[in-house]
C-alpha positions as CSV (number, residue, x, y, z in Angstrom):
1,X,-0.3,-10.8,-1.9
2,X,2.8,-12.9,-2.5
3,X,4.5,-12.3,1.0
4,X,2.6,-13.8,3.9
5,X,3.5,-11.6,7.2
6,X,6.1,-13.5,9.2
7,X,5.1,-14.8,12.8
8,X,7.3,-12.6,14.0
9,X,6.1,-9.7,12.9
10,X,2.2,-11.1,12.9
11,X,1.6,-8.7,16.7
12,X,3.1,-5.6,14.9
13,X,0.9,-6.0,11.4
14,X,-2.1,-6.7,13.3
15,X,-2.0,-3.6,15.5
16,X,-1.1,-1.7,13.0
17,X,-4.2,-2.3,11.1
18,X,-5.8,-2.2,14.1
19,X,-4.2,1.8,14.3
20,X,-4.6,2.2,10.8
21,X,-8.7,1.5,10.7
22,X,-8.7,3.9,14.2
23,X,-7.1,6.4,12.1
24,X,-3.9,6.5,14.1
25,X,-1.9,6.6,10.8
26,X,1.6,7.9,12.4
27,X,1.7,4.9,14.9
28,X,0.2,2.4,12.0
29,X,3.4,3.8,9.8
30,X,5.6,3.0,12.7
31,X,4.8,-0.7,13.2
32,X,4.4,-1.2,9.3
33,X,8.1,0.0,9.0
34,X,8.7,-2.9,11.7
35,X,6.8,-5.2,9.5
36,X,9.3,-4.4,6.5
37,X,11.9,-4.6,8.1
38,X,11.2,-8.6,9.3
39,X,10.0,-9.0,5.6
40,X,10.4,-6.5,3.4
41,X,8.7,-9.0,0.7
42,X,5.2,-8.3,2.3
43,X,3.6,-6.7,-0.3
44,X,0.4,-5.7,2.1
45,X,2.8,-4.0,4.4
46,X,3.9,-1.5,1.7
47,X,0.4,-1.1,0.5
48,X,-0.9,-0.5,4.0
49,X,1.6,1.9,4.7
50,X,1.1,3.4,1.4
51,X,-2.2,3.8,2.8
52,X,-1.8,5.9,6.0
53,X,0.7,8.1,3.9
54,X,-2.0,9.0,1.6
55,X,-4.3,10.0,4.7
56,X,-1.3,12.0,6.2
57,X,-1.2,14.0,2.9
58,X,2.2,12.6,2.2
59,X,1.3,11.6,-1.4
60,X,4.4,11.6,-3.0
61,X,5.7,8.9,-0.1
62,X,2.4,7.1,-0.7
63,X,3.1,6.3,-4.4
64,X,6.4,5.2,-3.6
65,X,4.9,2.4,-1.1
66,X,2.4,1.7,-3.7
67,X,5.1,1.1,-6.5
68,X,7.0,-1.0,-4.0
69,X,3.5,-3.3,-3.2
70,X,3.1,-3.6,-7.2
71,X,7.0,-4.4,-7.3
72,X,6.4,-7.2,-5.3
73,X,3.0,-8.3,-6.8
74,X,2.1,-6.5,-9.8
75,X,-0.9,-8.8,-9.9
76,X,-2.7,-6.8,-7.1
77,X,-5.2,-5.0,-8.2
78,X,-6.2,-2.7,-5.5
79,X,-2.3,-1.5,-5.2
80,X,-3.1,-0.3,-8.6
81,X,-6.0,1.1,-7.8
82,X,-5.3,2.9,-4.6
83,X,-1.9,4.6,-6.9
84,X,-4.5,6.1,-9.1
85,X,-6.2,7.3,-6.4
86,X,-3.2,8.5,-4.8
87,X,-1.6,9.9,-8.5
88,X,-5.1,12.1,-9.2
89,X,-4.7,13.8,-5.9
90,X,-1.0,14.8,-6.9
91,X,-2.4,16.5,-10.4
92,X,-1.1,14.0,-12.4
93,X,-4.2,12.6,-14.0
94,X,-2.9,10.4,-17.2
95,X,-0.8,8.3,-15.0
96,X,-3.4,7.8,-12.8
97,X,-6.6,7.0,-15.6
98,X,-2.8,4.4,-16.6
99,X,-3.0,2.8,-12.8
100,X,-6.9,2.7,-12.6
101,X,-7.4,0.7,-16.2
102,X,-4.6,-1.6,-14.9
103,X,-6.6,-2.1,-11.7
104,X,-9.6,-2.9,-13.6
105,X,-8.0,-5.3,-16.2
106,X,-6.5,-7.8,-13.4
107,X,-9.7,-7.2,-10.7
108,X,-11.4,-8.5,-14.1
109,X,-8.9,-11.3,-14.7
110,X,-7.4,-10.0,-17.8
């Protein structure tokens, strides 16, 4: 990821992936919107957000933190890959089969 988390915001990013892997994704959502806020650069932010979103069911929210992470770094692979995911579960299965080939061509280094 290109954005590093600032120090400032390191205590917020680590409990929220602290929440996040407890599957406390409302309060993770919370401190990853504090995250952006100090640096709305950090691509892992959005992605981890995107995340919890997707477990919440709000898919639609979830693609649009994904897009934002690839916005940022459209090098990362498992943003890609975690869109597709997210894009199969909305119905929309050509733009995801798009998302998951470009997740495998740059976790492949093409």
């Amino acid at each position: 990821m290109l954005a590093r988390v600032p120090v400032e915001a390191g205590p917020w990013y680590a409990q929220a992936n602290e929440l996040m892997n407890n599957g406390n994704y409302d309060q993770a959502v919370q401190l990853y919107d504090k995250v952006i806020g100090t640096s709305p650069t950090c691509a892992m932010a959005h992605h981890n957000k995107g995340n919890c979103l997707d477990q919440l069911g709000k898919l639609n929210d979830a693609v649009q933190c994904y897009d934002t992470a690839i916005e940022i770094d459209p090098y990362d692979a498992e943003s890609w890959f975690n869109k597709s995911i997210t894009l199969r579960k909305l119905g929309k299965p050509m733009d995801a089969s798009r998302c998951a080939e470009r997740a495998i061509d740059l976790a492949m280094g093409r």
